[in-house]
C-alpha positions as YAML, in Angstrom:
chain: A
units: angstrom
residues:
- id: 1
  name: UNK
  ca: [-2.29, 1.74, 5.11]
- id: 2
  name: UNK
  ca: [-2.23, 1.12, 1.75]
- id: 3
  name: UNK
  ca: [1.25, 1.67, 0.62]
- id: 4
  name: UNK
  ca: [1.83, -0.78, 3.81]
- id: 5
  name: UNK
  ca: [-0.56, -3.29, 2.20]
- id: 6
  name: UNK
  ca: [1.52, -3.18, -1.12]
- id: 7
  name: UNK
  ca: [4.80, -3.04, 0.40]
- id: 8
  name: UNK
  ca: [3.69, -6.36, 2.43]
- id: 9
  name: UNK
  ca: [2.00, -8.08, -0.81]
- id: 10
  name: UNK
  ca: [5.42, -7.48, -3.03]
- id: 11
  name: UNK
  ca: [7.70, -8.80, -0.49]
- id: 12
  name: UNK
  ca: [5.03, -12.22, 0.37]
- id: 13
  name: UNK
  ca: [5.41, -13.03, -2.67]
- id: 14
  name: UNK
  ca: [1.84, -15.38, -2.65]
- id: 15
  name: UNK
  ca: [-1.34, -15.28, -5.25]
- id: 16
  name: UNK
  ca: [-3.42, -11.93, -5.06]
- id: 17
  name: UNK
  ca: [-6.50, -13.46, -3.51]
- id: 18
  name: UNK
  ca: [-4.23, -15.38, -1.06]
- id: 19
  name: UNK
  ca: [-2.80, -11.64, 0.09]
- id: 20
  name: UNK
  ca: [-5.72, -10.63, 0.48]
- id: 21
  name: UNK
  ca: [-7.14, -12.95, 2.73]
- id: 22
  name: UNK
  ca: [-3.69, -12.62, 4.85]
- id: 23
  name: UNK
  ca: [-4.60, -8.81, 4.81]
- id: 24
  name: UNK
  ca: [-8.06, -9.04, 6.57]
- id: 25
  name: UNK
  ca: [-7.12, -11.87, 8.55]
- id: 26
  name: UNK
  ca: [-4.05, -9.49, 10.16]
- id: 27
  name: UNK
  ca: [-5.70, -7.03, 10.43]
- id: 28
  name: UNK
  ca: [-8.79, -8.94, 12.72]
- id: 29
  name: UNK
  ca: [-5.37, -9.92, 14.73]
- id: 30
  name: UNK
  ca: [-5.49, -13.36, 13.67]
- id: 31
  name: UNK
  ca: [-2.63, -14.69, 14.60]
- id: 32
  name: UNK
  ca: [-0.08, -16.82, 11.73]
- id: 33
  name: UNK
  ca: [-2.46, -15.06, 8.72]
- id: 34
  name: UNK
  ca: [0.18, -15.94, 6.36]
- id: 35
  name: UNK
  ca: [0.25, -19.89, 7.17]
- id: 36
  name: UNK
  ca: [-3.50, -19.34, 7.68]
- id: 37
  name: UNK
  ca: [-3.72, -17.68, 4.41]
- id: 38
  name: UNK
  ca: [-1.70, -20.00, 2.00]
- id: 39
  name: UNK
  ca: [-3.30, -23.01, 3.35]
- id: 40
  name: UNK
  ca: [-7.13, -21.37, 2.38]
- id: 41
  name: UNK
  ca: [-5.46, -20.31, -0.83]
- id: 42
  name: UNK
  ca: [-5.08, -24.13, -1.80]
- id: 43
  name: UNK
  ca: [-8.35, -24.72, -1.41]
- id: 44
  name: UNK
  ca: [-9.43, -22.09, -4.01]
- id: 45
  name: UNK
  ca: [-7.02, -23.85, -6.44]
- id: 46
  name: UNK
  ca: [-9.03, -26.74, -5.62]
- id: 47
  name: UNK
  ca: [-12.76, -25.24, -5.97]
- id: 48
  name: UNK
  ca: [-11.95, -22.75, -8.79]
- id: 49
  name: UNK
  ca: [-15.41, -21.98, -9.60]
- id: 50
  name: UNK
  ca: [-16.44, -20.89, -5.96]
- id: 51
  name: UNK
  ca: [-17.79, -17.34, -7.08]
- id: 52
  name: UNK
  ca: [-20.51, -19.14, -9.65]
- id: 53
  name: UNK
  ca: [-21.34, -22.54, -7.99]
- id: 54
  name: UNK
  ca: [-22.48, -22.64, -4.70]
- id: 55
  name: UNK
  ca: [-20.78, -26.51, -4.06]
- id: 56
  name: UNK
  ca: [-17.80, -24.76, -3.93]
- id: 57
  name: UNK
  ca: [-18.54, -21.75, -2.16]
- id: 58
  name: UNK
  ca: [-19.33, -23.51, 0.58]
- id: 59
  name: UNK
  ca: [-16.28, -26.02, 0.40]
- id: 60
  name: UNK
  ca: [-14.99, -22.24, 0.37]
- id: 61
  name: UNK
  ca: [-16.39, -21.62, 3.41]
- id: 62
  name: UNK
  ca: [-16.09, -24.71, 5.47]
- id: 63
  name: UNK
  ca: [-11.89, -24.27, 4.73]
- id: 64
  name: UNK
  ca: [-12.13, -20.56, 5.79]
- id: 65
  name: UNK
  ca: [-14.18, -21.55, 9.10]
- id: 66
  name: UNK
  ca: [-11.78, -24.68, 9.60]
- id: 67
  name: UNK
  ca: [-8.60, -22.33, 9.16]
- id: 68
  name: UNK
  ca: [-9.68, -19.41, 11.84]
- id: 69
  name: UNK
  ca: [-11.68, -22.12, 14.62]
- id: 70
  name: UNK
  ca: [-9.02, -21.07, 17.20]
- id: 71
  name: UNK
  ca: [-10.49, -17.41, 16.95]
- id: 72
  name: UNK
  ca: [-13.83, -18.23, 17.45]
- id: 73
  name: UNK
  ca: [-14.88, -14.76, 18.71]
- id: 74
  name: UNK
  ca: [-13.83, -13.50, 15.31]
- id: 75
  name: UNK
  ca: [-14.44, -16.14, 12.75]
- id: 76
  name: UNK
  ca: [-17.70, -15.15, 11.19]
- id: 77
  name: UNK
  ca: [-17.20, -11.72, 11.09]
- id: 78
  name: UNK
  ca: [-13.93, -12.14, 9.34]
- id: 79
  name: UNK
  ca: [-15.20, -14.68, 7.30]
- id: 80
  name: UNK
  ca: [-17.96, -13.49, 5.69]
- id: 81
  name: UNK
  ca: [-15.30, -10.18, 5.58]
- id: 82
  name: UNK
  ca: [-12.93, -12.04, 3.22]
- id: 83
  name: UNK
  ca: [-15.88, -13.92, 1.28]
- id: 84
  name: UNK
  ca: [-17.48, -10.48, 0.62]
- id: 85
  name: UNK
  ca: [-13.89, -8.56, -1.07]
- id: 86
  name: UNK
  ca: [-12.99, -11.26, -2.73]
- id: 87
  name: UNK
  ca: [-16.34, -11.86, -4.71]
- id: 88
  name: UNK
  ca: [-15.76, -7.95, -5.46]
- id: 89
  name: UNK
  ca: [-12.24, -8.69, -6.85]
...
């Protein structure tokens, strides 16, 4: 699995952190991660400082919850998924 997650992040071709929100998004069977992805990852270019100030954790958030509402079933299980790794990153 993992030299299938680096394989798939050289050949994307989008920002770490982007990648790896694609990652846990496909594999929760999200369906279009990569769109899904790309469009969270310009958010975090917008809130920059969403791992120290809680404004923009949440803006964070709200984009994250906004982006997977058609997988309702899923969405707060893989969101607070994807908030947890990246704050590790």
């Amino acid at each position: 699995e993992m030299n299938e997650a680096r394989t798939d992040e050289e050949s994307k071709g989008i920002p770490k952190e982007a990648f790896t929100i694609y990652w846990i998004m496909k594999q929760n069977g999200i369906e279009k991660p990569e769109d899904k992805a790309v469009e969270v990852s310009k958010v975090m270019d917008v809130y920059k400082h969403w791992k120290t100030s809680k404004q923009h954790e949440a803006e964070m958030r709200k984009a994250l919850y906004k982006t997977l509402i058609d997988s309702k079933d899923k969405m707060m299980d893989v969101v607070k998924q994807i908030m947890k790794v990246l704050k590790e990153e």
